[in-house]
C-alpha positions in Angstrom: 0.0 0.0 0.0 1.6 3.3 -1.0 2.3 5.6 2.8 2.1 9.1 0.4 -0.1 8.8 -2.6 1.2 12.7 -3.4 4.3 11.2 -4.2 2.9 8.8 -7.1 4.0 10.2 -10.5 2.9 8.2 -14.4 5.9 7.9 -16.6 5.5 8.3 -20.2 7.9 8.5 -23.3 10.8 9.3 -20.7 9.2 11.9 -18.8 7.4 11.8 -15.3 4.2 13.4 -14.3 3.4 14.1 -10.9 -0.1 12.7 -9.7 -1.5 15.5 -7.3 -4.7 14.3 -5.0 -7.9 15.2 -5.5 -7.3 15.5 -9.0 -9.0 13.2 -12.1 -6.7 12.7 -15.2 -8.1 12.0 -18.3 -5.9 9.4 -20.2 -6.0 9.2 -23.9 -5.5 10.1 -27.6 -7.5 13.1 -27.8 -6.1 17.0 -27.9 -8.3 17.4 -24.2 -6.9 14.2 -22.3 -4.6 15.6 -19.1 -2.2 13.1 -20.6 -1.8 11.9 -24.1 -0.8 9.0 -24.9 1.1 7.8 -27.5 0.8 4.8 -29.6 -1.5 2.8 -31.8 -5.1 1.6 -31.0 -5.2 4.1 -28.1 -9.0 5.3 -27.4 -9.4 8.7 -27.8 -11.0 8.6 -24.3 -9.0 5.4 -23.1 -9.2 5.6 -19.1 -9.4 7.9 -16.2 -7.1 7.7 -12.9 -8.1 9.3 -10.1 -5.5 10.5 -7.5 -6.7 10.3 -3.8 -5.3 10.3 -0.7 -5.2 6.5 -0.5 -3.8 6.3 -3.6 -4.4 6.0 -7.6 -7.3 4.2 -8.7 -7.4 3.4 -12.7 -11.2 3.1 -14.7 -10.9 1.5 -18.3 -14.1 4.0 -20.3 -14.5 1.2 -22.6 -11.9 1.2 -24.7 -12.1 -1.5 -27.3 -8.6 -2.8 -26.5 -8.6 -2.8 -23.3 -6.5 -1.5 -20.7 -3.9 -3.7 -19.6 -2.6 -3.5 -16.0 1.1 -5.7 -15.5 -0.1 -8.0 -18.9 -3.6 -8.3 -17.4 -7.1 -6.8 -18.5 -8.7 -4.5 -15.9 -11.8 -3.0 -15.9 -11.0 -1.0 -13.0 -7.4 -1.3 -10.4 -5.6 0.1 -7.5 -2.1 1.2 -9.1 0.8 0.8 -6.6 4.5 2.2 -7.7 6.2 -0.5 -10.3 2.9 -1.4 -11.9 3.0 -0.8 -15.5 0.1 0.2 -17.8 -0.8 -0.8 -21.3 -3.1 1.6 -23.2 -3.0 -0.1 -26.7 0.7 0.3 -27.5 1.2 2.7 -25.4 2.8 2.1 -22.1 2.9 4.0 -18.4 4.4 3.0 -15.5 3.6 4.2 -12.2 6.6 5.5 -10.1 7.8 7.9 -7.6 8.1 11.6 -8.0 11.6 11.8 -6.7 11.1 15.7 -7.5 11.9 16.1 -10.7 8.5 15.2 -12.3 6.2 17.7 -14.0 2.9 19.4 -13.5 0.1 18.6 -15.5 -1.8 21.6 -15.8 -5.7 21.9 -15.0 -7.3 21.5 -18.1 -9.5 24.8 -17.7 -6.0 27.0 -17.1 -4.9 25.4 -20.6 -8.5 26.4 -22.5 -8.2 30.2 -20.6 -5.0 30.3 -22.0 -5.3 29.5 -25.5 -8.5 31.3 -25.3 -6.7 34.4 -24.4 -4.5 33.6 -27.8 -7.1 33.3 -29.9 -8.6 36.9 -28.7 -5.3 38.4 -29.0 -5.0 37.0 -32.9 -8.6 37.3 -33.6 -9.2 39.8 -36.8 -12.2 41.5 -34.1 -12.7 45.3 -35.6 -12.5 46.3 -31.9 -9.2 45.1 -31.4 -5.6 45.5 -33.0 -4.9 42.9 -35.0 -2.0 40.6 -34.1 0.4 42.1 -36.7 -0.4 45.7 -35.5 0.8 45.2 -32.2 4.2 46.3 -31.7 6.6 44.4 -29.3 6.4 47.0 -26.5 2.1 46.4 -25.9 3.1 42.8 -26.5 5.3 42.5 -23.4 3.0 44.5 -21.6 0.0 42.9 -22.0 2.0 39.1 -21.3 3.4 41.0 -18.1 -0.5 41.9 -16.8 -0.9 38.0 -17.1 2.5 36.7 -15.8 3.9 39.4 -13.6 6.2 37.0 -12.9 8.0 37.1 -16.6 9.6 40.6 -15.3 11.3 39.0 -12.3 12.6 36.7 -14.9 13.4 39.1 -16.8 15.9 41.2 -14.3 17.3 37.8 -12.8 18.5 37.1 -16.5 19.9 40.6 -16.9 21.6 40.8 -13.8 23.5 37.5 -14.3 24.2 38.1 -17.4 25.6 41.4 -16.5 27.9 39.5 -13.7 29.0 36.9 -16.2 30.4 39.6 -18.5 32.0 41.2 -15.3 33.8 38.1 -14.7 34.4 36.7 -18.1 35.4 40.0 -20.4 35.8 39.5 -23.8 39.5 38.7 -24.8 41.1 41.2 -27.5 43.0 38.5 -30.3 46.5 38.3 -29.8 49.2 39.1 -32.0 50.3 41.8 -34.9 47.7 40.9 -37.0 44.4 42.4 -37.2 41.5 41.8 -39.1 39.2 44.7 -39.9 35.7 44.1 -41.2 33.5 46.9 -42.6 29.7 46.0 -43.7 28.2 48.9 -45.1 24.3 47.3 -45.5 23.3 49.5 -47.9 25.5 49.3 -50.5 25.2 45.1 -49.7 29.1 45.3 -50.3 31.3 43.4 -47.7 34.4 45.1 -46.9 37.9 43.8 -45.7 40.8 46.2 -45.6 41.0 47.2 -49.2 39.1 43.9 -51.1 35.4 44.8 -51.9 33.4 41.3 -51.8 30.1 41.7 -53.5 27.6 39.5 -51.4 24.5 37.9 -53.2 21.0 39.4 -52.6 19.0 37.9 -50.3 15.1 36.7 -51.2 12.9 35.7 -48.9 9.9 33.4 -49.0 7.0 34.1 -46.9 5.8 30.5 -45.9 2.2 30.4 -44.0 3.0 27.8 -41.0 -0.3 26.7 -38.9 -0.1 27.2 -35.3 -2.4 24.5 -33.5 -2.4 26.3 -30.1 -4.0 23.5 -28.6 -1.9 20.5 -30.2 1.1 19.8 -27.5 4.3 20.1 -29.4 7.1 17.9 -29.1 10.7 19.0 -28.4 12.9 18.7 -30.7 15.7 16.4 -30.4 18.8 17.3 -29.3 22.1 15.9 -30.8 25.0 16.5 -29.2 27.9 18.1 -31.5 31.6 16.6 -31.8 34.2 18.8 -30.1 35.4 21.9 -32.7 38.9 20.7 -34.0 41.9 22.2 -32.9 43.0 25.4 -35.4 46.2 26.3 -36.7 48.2 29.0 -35.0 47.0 32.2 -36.9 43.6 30.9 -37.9 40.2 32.7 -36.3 38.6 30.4 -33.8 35.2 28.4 -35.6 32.0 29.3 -34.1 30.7 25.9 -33.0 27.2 26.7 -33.8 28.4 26.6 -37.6 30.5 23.5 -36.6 30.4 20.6 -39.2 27.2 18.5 -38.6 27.3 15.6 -36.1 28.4 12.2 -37.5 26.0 9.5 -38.9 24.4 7.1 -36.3 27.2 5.2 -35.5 26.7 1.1 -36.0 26.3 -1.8 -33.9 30.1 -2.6 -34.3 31.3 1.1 -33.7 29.0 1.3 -30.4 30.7 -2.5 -29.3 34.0 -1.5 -29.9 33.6 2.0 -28.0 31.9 0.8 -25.5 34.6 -2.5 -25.0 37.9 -0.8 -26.7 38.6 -1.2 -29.9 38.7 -4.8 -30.1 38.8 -5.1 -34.1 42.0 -3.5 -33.4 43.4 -6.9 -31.9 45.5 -9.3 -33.9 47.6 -9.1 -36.8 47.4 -7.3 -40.5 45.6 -10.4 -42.2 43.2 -11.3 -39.1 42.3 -7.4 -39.1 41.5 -7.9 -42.8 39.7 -11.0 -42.6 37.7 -9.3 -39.8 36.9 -6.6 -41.9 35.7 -8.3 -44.8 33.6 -11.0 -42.9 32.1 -7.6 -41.7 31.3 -6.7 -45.2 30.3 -10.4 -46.7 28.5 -11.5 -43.7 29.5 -14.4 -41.4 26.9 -17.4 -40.9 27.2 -20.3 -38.3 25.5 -23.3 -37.3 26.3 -25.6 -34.9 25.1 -29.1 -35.0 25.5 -31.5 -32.0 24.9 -34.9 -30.7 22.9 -34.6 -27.5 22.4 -38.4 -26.8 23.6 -39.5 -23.5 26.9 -40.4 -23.9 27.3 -36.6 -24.8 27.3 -35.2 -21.4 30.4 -33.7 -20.4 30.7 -31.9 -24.1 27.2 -30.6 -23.8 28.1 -29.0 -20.1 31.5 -27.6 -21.8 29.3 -26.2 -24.5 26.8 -24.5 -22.1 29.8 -22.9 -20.5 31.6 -21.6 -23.4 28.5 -21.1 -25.7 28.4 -17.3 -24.5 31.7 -16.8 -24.8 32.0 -17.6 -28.5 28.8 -15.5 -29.4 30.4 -12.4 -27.2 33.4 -12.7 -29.6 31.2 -13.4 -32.6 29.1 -10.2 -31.5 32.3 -8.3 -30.8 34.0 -9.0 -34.3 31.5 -9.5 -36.4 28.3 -7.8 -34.8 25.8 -8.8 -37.6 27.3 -12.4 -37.6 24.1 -14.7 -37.4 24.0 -18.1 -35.2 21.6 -21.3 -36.1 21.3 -24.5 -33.5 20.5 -27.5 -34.3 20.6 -31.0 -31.8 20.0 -34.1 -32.6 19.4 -37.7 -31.2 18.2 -40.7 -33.0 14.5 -41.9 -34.5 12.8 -44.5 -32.2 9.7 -44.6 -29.5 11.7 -43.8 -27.1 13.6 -40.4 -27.7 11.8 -37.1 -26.9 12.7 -35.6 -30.4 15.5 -36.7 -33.5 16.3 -32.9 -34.0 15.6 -29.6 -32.1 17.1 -26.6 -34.0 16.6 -22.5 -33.6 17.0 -21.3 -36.7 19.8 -18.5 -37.8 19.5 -15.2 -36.5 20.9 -12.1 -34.3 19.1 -13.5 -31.2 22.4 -14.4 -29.0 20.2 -14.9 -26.3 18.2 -17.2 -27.9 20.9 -19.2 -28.5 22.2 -19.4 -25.3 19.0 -20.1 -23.3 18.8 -23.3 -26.5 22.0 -24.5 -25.4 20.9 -24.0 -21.8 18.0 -26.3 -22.2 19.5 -29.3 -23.7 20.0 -32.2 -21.5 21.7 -35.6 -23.0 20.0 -38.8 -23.5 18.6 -41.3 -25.4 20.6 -42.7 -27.9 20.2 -46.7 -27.0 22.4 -48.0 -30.3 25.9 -46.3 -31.0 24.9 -44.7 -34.8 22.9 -41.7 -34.6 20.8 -39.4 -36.4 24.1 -37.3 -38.3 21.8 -37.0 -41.5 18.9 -35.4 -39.9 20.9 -33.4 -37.9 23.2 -32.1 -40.8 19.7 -31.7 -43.3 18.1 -29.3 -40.8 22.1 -27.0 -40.7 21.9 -27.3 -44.4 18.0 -26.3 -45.5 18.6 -22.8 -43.2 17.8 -19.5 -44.6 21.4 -18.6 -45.4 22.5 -15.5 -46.4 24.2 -15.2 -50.5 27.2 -13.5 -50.1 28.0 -14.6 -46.2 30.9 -16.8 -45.4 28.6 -19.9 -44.6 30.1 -22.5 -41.9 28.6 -25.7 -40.8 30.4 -27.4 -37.3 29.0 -31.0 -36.8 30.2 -31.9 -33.1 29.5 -35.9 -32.5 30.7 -38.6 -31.1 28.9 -41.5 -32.7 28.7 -42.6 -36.5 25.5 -42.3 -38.8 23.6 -44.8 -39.6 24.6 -47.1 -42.7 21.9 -46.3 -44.5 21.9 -43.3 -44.4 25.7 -42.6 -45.6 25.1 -42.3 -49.3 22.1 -40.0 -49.2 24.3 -38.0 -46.1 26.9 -37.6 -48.4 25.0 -36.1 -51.6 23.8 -33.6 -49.1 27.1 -32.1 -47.8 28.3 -32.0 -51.2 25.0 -30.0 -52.3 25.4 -27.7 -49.5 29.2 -27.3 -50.0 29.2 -26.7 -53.8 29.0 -23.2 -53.5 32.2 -21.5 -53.2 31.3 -19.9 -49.7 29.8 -22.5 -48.0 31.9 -24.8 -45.5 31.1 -28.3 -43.3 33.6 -28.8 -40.4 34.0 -31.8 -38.0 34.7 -32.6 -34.4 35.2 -35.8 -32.7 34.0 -35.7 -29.1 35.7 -38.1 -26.8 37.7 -39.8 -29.9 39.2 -42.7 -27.6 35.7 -43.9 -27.6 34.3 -42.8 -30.2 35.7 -45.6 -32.8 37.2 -45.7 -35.7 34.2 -45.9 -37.8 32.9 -42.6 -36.4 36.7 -40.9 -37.2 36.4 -42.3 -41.0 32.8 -40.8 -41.5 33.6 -37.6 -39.8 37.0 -37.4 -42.2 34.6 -38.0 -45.3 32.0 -35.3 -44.3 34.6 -32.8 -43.6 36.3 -33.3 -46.5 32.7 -33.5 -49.1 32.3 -30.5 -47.2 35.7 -28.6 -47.9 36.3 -28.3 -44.5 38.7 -30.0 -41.7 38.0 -33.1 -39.2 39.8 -32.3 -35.9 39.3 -34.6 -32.4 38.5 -33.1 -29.3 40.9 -34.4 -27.1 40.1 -31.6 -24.1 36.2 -30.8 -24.0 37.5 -27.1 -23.3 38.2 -26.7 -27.0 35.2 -26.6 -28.1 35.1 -22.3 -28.1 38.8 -22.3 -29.6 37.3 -24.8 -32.7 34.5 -23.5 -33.9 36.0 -20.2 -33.9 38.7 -21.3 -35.6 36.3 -22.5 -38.4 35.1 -19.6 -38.7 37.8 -17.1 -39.3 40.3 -19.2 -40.1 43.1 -21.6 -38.3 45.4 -19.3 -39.6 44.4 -17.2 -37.0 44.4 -19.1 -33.6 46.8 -17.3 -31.8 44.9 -13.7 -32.5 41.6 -15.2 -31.7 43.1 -15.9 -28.5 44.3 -12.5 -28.0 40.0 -11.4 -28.4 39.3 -13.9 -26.0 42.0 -12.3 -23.6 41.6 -8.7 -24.8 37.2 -9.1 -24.0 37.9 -11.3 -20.6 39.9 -8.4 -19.2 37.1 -6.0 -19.9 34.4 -8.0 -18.6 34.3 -6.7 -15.4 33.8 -3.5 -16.7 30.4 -2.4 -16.5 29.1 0.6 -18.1 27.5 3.6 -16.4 24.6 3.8 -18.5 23.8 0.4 -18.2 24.4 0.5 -14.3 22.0 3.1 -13.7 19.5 2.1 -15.5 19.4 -1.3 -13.8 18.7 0.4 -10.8 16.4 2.7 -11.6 14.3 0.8 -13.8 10.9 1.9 -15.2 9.9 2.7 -18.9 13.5 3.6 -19.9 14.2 0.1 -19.1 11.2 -0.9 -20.9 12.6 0.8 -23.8 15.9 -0.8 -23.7 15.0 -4.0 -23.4 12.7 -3.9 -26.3 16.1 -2.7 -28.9 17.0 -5.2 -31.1 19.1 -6.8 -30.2 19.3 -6.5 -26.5 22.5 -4.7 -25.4 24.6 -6.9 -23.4 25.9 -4.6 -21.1 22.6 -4.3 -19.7 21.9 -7.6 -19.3 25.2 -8.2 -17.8 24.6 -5.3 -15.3 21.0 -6.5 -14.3 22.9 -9.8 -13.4 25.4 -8.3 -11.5 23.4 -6.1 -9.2 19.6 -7.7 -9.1 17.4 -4.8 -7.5 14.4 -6.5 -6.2 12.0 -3.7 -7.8 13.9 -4.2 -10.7 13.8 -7.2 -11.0 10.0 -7.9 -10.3 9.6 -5.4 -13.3 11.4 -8.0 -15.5 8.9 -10.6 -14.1 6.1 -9.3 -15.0 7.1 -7.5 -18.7 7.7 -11.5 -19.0 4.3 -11.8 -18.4 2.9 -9.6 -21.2 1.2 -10.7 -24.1 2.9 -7.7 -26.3 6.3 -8.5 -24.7 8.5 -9.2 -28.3 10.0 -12.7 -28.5 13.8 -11.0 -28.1 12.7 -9.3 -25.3 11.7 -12.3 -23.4 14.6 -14.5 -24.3 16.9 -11.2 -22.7 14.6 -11.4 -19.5 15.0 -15.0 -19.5 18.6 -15.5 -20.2 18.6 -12.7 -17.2 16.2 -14.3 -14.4 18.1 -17.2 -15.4 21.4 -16.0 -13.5 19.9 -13.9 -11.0 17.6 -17.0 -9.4 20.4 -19.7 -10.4 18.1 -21.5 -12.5 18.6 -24.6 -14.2 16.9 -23.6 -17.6 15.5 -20.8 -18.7 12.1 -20.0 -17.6 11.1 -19.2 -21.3 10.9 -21.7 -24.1 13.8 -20.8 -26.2 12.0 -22.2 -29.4 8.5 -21.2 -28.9 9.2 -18.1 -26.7 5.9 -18.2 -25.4 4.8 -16.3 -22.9 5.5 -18.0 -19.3 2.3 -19.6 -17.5 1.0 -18.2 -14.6 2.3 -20.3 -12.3 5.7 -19.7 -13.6 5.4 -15.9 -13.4 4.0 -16.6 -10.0 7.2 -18.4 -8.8 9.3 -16.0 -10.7 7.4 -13.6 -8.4 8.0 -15.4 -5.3 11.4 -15.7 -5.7 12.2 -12.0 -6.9 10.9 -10.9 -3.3 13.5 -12.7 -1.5 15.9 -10.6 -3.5 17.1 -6.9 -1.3 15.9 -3.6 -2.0 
């Protein structure tokens, strides 16, 4: 139950609005709403809140939609801080006004004021038209309505008086001195001697409409780059007619800024490969044996599959990662092959690898073909460096070699597509299973390598990827990123703290930043952390989003899987959200 309901505050599109008791808001679409929403399928007239001295208390008028209070349909509710608010697409969360939120204004003080507009503007033969009014009556008359505009007015002059007191203007050094004449009238520039003629100047009157009562937006700010240095000699730029800001920067440029530059690892050729895999494109699917005897490779792999898709994600962001598992056919195995398919969803992939537990698998050959047909019939990319890596451990079956083997050769006929090989546990594995690995690898214009230390799973594939060429600068990456991973950034630490509809925001971005994630892990805020539960209960939540919460809650409750389908991504049952819930309240303020 909230102690101070004058503290409650609604927080939309990154700003906070204070709730004030006593006080009905009108939520909606429409130009009169105390608070419009944005989004699509948002009422008009979508709900009222009314803020009392016990609290907030939320009516749905009837939308069609519905209003959705933390993923479920209410009619009416009691709003406590944390809940969060679905209005059609448009989302609210209730908070704290830790001071900085804004006043919504009475809706009758907004209509008297662009009333008084409208009279001022208003072509009425008994008053001055708004052209004919000169600046002086202009002032006056918004002084008689906001006497407070001329204490504003002398604070402003007096500090800027004391800022020119205490920062005069510095006279250029040096002999040289530049004078500049502009005679106006003549429309002649003047410098020393030289005459410049300057062109004439035409301008366009351009009728704008002014919607008084439409709310305008602020524009965005961008933040300019630093003026560069300039040469002894040279008059100083004006940064306000500074070159414009740079482009957006990319996924790669933000990882490398945020990490160091990590593409600057590694030798002349590696940096080159890099570079053009960044161009081309870098596909990668990873087939594996998940029958029982696969155990100890399968934990390896859940241990290092986050690692290799940090340095994939690090080198080559746009790098895209396919899954696939397979067992055997019979009654009694749960499935022959479980696959994700390729995609940017690293988290996705991870929670997959997660959820695979080894068994089955009663005879020693297994199901390599269905495995390998699933890798090969993935939407891959034209021009990306395409890589197939079968990890196994047991030999297909007999009759399925010859049609096995027209496959890989279909798949590796183009000239940038690639089918690798790994022998888990080769002591035991048998020669048979070495002799059809070989023959795949090589059908597949690729290498067959044993795994004599589970650990080398990460250093493999990677090597497949860009290259065994390349080992030894792959494993400076790996070193390079593992000293940085303690570093967390300040963005992403703040914002897993504070939480609310910024966080909703982020999480939503495609694809999830990892620092965030990371940070979330690292310092679990119960609030926090129930807000994760329960935008894991939405309906509208996106599929990446939930895998991110997932791969998050995960870590945070020491989970054995993933609460989230990683194929499906459904959206978790109640009961699951309930013990997500449970468990989330154990965690400290």
């Amino acid at each position: 139950m909230v102690t101070d309901p004058s503290l409650l505050a609604l927080r939309h599109l990154d700003q906070d609005y204070a709730l004030e008791p006593g006080r009905d808001y009108l939520l909606g679409a429409a130009a009169d709403c105390d608070l419009r929403i944005s989004g699509q399928n948002v009422a008009p007239h979508h709900a009222r809140l009314r803020a009392s001295e016990s609290g907030a208390e939320l009516v749905d008028l009837g939308s069609e939609i519905g209003t959705y209070r933390n993923g479920e349909r209410v009619a009416c509710a009691h709003l406590e801080v944390g809940d969060a608010l679905q209005l059609g697409d448009g989302a609210v969360v209730v908070t704290r006004d830790a001071g900085q939120a804004a006043i919504l204004p009475i809706p009758a003080m907004v209509a008297d004021a662009a009333a008084r507009r409208r009279r001022v503007a208003a072509p009425n033969p008994g008053v001055r038209r708004f052209e004919e009014i000169g600046f002086t009556d202009l002032v006056a008359d918004e002084l008689r309505h906001a006497p407070w505009l001329a204490v504003s007015a002398i604070l402003h002059a007096a500090l800027f008086l004391l800022l020119l007191f205490l920062f005069p203007t510095r006279q250029p050094s040096g002999d040289a001195r530049v004078t500049v004449d502009l005679d106006l009238s003549a429309s002649r520039v003047t410098d020393g001697e030289a005459s410049v003629e300057t062109p004439e100047v035409v301008t366009e009157e351009v009728e704008v409409p002014l919607d008084i009562d439409e709310p305008v937006a602020p524009p965005e700010v961008v933040e300019a780059p630093p003026p560069e240095k300039e040469a002894p000699g040279e008059m100083t730029t004006n940064p306000r007619l500074a070159k414009r800001p740079p482009a957006p920067k990319s996924e790669a440029e933000q990882t490398t800024n945020r990490r160091g530059d990590v593409t600057g690892v590694g030798s002349a050729g590696f940096k080159q490969t890099v570079a053009e895999l960044q161009k081309s494109g870098l596909e990668i699917v990873f087939v594996f044996d998940s029958t029982g005897s696969m155990g100890e490779t399968i934990r390896d792999t859940k241990n290092t599959i986050a690692e290799m898709l940090q340095m994939l994600r690090a080198l080559v962001p746009d790098a895209r990662v396919g899954l696939v598992t397979y067992r055997d056919r019979g009654r009694d195995e749960d499935y022959v092959v479980r696959q994700i398919p390729l995609g940017l969803d690293f988290w996705q992939a991870s929670n997959f690898v997660q959820n695979v537990q080894a068994d089955g698998g009663g005879d020693r050959p297994e199901a390599v073909r269905d495995g390998l047909r699933a890798a090969f019939t993935q939407d891959w990319g034209a021009t990306s460096r395409r890589v197939v890596v079968l990890a196994g451990d047991a030999p297909p079956h007999q009759r399925d070699r010859s049609d096995l083997g027209e496959l890989v050769r279909g798949f590796a006929s183009r000239g940038n597509s690639f089918v690798y090989a790994l022998v888990t546990s080769p002591r035991d594995a048998g020669e048979d299973t070495h002799e059809e690995f070989r023959r795949i690898a090589q059908l597949g214009k690729g290498e067959c390598l044993p795994l004599d230390s589970h650990e080398e799973v990460l250093r493999r594939v990677l090597d497949f990827a860009f290259g065994q060429q390349f080992d030894g600068d792959l494993a400076k990456v790996r070193a390079f990123l593992r000293d940085n991973a303690d570093r967390t950034e300040t963005w992403a630490l703040d914002l897993s703290r504070r939480g609310g509809s910024d966080l909703e925001v982020a999480l939503r971005r495609k694809p999830v930043d990892a620092a965030l994630l990371h940070a979330l892990v690292r310092l679990p805020k119960r609030p926090v952390i129930e807000q994760l539960v329960r935008t894991l209960a939405y309906p509208t939540t996106p599929p990446h989003t939930r895998q991110a919460i997932a791969w998050v809650l995960q870590r945070v409750f020491d989970l054995s899987t993933p609460p989230v389908d990683p194929i499906t991504g459904e959206p978790v049952s109640e009961r699951g959200i309930s013990y997500l819930t449970n468990l989330a309240r154990r965690l400290p303020e």
